[in-house]
C-alpha positions in Angstrom: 136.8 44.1 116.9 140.3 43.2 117.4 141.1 39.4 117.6 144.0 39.7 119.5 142.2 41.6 122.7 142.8 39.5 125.5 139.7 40.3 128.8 142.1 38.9 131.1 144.4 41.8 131.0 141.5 44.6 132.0 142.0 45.7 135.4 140.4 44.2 137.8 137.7 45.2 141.1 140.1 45.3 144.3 137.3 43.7 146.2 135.8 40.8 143.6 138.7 40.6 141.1 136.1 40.3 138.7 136.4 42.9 135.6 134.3 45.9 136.0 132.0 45.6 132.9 129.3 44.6 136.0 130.4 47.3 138.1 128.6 50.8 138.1 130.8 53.5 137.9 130.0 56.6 139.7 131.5 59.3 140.8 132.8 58.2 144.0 134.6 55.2 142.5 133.5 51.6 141.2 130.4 50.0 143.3 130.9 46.9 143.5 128.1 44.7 144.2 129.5 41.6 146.0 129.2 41.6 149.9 126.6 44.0 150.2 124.8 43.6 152.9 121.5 43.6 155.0 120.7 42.7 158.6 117.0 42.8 160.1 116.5 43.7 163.7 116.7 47.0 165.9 118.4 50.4 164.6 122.0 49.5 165.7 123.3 53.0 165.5 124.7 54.7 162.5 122.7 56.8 159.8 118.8 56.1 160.6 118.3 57.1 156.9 119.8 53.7 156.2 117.3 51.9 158.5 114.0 51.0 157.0 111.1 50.1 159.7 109.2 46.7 159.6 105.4 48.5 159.3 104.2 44.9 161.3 106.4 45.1 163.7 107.0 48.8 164.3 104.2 51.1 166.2 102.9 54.2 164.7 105.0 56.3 167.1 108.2 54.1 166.5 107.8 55.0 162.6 106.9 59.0 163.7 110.3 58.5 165.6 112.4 57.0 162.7 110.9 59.3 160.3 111.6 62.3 162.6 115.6 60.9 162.7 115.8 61.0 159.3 114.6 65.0 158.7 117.2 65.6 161.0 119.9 63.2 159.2 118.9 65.3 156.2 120.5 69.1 157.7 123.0 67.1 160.5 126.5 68.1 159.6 127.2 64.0 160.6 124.0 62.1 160.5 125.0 59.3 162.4 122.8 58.1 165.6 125.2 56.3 168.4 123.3 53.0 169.0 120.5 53.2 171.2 121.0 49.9 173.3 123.6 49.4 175.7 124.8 48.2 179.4 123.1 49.3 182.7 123.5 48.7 186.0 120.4 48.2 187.5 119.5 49.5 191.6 120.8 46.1 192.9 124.3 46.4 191.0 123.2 43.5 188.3 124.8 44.4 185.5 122.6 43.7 182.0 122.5 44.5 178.4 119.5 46.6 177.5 118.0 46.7 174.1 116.3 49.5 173.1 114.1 49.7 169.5 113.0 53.6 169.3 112.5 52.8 165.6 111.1 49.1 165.9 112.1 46.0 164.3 113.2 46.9 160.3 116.2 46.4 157.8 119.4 48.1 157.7 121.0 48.2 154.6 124.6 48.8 154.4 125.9 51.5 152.3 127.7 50.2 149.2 131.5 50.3 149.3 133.3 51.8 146.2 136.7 50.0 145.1 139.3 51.7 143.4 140.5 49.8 140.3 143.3 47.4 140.9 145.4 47.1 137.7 147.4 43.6 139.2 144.7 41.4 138.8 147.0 39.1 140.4 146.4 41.2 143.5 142.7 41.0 143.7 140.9 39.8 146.6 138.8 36.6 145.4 
């Protein structure tokens, strides 16, 4: 090994600015793992194939809906659902947020982002 390789001048990940020797590369770019993200609730819109139902707090038909949503995610030229809650104005003109859950309660997990690599590690987001 040479002794005079220096790690601090390998690029660096555009979105850690750590170097990418914990990074998968793929063919899509570098996937960085920092700020990857879940949330728990209702489907929110988006790809349902990214939504995974809570099985104790999601009814048999809720599931057969989800699982349904994603077949069609599977052959949809863009799989994304538009978000299923929304505002109503009900018969006596109140206006009110309604949430709807045709999948139940679950976890959405974010897609990973992939980072091009930033050769300025000066420039690197910490």
């Amino acid at each position: 090994m040479d002794d005079d390789f220096d790690i601090s001048e390998l690029p660096r990940c555009a979105n850690c600015g750590e170097c990418f020797d914990e990074h998968l590369d793929t063919e899509d770019g570098w996937m960085c793992a920092v700020f990857q993200d879940s949330i728990y609730g209702s489907f929110c819109g988006g790809d349902p194939r990214n939504f995974h139902p809570d099985y104790e707090c999601s009814t048999d038909k809720e599931r057969e809906n989800h699982r349904k949503a994603c077949e069609e995610a599977e052959i949809a030229a863009n799989p994304n659902l538009p978000c299923p809650s929304g505002w109503e104005r009900l018969s006596d003109g109140t206006i009110c947020h309604v949430l709807r859950c045709p999948f139940g309660l679950g976890v959405t997990t974010f897609p990973p982002t992939y980072y091009e690599r930033n050769d300025n590690p000066s420039e690197a987001n910490p």
